[in-house]
Structure formats: C-alpha cells, structure tokens
N, C-alpha and C positions, 0 to 999 in steps of 0.2 A: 611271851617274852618280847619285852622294846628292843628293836637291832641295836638302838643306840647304847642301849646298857648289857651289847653281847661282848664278851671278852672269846674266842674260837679259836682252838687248835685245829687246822684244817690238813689233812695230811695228804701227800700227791697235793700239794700246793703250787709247783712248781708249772703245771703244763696242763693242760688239758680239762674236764672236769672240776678239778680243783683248783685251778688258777682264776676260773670263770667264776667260781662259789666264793672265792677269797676276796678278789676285786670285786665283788658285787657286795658282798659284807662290807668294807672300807667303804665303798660309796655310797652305802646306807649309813653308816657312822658306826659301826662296829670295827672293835681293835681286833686284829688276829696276828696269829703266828702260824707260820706253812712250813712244814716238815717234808722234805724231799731226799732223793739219794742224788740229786744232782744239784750241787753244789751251787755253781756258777751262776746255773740261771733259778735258781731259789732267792740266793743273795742281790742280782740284779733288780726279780722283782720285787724286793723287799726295801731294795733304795729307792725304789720310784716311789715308794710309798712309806717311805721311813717313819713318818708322823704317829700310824694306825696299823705302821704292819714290821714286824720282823721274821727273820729266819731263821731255823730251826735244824741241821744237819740231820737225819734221821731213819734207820732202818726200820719197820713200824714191829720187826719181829725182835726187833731187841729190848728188853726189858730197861737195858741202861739208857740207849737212846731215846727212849719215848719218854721215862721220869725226866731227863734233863730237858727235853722239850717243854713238859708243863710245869717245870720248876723253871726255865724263861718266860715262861708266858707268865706267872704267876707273881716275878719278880718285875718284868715291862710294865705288865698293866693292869697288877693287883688283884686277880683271880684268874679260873675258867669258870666258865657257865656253858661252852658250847664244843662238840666235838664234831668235825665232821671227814669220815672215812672215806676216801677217794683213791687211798692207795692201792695199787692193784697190777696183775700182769696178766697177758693170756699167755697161754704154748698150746697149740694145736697138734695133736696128736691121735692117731688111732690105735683103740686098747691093741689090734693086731696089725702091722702095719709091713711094709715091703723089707723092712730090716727087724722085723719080727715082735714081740708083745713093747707095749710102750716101756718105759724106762721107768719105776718109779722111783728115782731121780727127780722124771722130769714132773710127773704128778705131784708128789712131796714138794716139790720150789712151788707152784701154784698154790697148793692149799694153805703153805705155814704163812706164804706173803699176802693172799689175800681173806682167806678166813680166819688163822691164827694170829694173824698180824691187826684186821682188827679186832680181835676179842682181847688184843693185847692191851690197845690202845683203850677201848672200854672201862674193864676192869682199871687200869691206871687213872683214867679221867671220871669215873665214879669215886673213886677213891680220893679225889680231890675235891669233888665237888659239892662231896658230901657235909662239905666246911662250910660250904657258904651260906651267906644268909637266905633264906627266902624270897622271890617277890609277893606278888599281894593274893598272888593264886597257889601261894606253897609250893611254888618250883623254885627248885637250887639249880637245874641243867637241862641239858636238849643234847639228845646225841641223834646224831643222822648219818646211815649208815650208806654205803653202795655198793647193792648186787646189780644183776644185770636179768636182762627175759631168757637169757640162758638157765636159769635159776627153776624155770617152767619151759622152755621149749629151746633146750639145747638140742646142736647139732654134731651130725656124725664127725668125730674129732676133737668134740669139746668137752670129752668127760671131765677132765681135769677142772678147765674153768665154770664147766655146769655145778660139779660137786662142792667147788669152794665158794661160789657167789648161793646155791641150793645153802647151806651150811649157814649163810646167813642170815639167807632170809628166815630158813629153821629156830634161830639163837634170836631171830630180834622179839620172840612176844615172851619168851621166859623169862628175858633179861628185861624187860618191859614192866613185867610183874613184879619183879625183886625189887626196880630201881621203883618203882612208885612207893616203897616205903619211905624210900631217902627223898621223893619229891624231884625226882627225874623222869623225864621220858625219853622212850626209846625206838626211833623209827628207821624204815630204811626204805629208797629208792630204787626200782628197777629199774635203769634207762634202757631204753633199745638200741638202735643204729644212731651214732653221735657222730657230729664231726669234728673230730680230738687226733691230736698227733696219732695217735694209733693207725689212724687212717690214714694219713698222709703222704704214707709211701703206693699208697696203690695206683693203679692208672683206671684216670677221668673216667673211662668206662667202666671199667670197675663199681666203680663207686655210682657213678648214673645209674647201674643196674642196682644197685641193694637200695638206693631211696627211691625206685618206681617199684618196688616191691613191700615198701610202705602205704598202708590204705589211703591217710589222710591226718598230718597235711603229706604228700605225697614230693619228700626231701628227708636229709636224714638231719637227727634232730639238732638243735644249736646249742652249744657249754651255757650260754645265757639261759635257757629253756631250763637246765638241769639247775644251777644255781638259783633260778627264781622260784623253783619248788622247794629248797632248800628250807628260802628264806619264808619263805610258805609254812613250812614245818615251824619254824623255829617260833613264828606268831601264833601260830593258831594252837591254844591249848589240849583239844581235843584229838588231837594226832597222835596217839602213842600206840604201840604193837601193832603198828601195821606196815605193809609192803605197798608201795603204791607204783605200778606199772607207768612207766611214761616213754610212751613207744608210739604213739599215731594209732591203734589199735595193732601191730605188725604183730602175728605171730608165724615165728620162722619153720620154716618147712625143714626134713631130715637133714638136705644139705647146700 
C-alpha cells in the first residue's frame, strides 16, 4: 500500500502511540481521522493538521460511535483503506489482593475497551472496506492492530491487561484468514516499555529503572519507533497474521 493513497482511521489518536502513528501518516501524505475519548486535545490536534487530518469523538466499544467515525472519514476523504488500534487502558490488579479477589468490574472495563473495543472497530472497518476497489496487488485494506509483551510475559497484577492484549494477539491470524478473502490484511504490534503519557506520571527513577532493564537499545522505546513499524506494515504486502514484538528484546520478569 502507497502512504500516499492511505485514507486511516487511527484510534487513541489523540496522545501517545497514536498520536505519533497519526502524525507520522500526515507526514507521509496519508489523510486520517483519530478517534479519542478526549475531546479537547483530539480536536486541537486535528486543527494543526486540518488539510489531512480530522476528528472523530469515539468510544471504540460503541457500535454507534465507531460507524459514525468511518462514515466521516469516508465522507472527508472518500474511503478507508487503513485501521489502526491504539486504543487501550491498563488497571493493575491482583486476582487476590489486600481488599480481597479483584473486582470483575475492574477486569470487564479492560477487556471490553481493549480487546472488544478492537474487534469492534475491525469488524466495522472490514465492513467498509470491503467496497473498495483494489490496488494492483488485490488489497482493499491494512488493519494494524496493538497488543503489548504483556500478551507473552505478563506480570503479577496484570492479568486483566495480559488477557485483553493475549486476546489479541489470539484473534489477529483468524481474522487474517477470513479478511484475505476480501483482500485485507491483518497484523498486530507488541510494543514493550514506550514513553507515552501513560508514563508520565512516574518519578525519573522510576522510569530510569524499567529502560536499564531493557537489553538493547537500553531506554524505553519512542511513539516514533512504534508508528514507523506501523507504516512498515501498511507497505510491505507480506505482513499479514502476524504479531511482531517491538521491545529491545526485554522480556519482563514476574514483577
């Protein structure tokens, strides 16, 4: 797929991973739309970029919210060809913990927002995609998905976020299989340790220790890093049902 003839619904557009995948789309010449739950700074950075980029309001588990997402995107800039999942949350939790078994409550919001949220966005944007015409190698789309190395080497606390990014990785070769009829692929990224707002509340030490616990390069990884595999995927035709680790080699220990 040419970036320049991507049209991408980017979700979690707004901050972190996806802000980095979105502005690195626009400055290769692809049009997108970024769907966030935070308003404000969606909308801001979709003026800086009004030309090739607008916003999208968007819970990724809502069925109405995501149609009307790719019915703007489709109405802006004349198709999708490209999806990419970036929406996501952790909650830390132990299945038995000092105020007793976790809440599944708090398990349930993790899995519906980030496994069932994208399988939502999937199935919707296959659904669309399936209109389009071809390029010259019989692809109508590119969906690129994001779990995490939690997915293979969660830690004590992270069942919840293990099971829903695991869940993903699980869903992307079968859904891989079905969409190669329609002339889709379907990939998905494991980042490791990133430095995304998620991070940004910790103290400098903190964080100095989890990227000298990275093998090599030994820091934690850059949204640039994760957006240019992205764009990696989206060119390279031969990328489909796979999970590709992009973590320095780190693999996390129990805790």
């Amino acid at each position: 797929m040419k970036i320049g003839e991507v049209v991408a619904l980017v979700t979690g557009g707004a901050s972190g991973l996806g802000e980095a995948t979105a502005l690195e789309m626009v400055r290769a010449g692809a049009k997108v739309v970024i769907t966030d739950i935070d308003a404000a700074k969606g909308e801001a950075l979709a003026a800086a970029h009004a030309d090739r980029m607008a916003f999208a309001r968007a819970d990724v588990t809502s069925e109405e919210d995501i149609r009307a997402a790719i019915r703007k995107t489709v109405d802006r800039f004349g198709k999708i060809n490209a999806a990419v999942n970036c929406a996501g949350v952790p909650d830390a939790g132990k299945i038995f913990g000092k105020k007793g078994p976790l809440p599944l409550a708090s398990f349930n919001k993790v899995v519906q927002i980030n496994l069932v949220g994208t399988l939502n966005v999937i199935r919707l944007a296959v659904e669309q995609m399936v209109q389009n015409a071809p390029n010259e190698e019989g692809e109508k789309g590119v969906i690129v998905n994001t779990a995490s190395i939690a997915a293979f080497d969660g830690q004590i606390g992270q069942a919840a976020y293990a099971a829903s990014k695991g869940g993903i990785v699980g869903m992307t070769l079968p859904i891989a299989r079905e969409c190669a009829d329609y002339g889709i692929r379907v990939a998905t990224v494991a980042p490791g340790l990133f430095d995304t707002p998620l991070m940004a509340g910790m103290p400098a030490a903190v964080k100095q220790s989890m990227a000298e616990g990275v093998p090599f390069p030994r820091r934690l990884g850059r949204p640039a890093e994760f957006a240019g595999m992205v764009m990696y995927i989206l060119e390279n035709a031969m990328l489909n049902g796979c999970c590709i680790r992009l973590d320095g080699a780190l693999r996390m220990p129990p805790r």
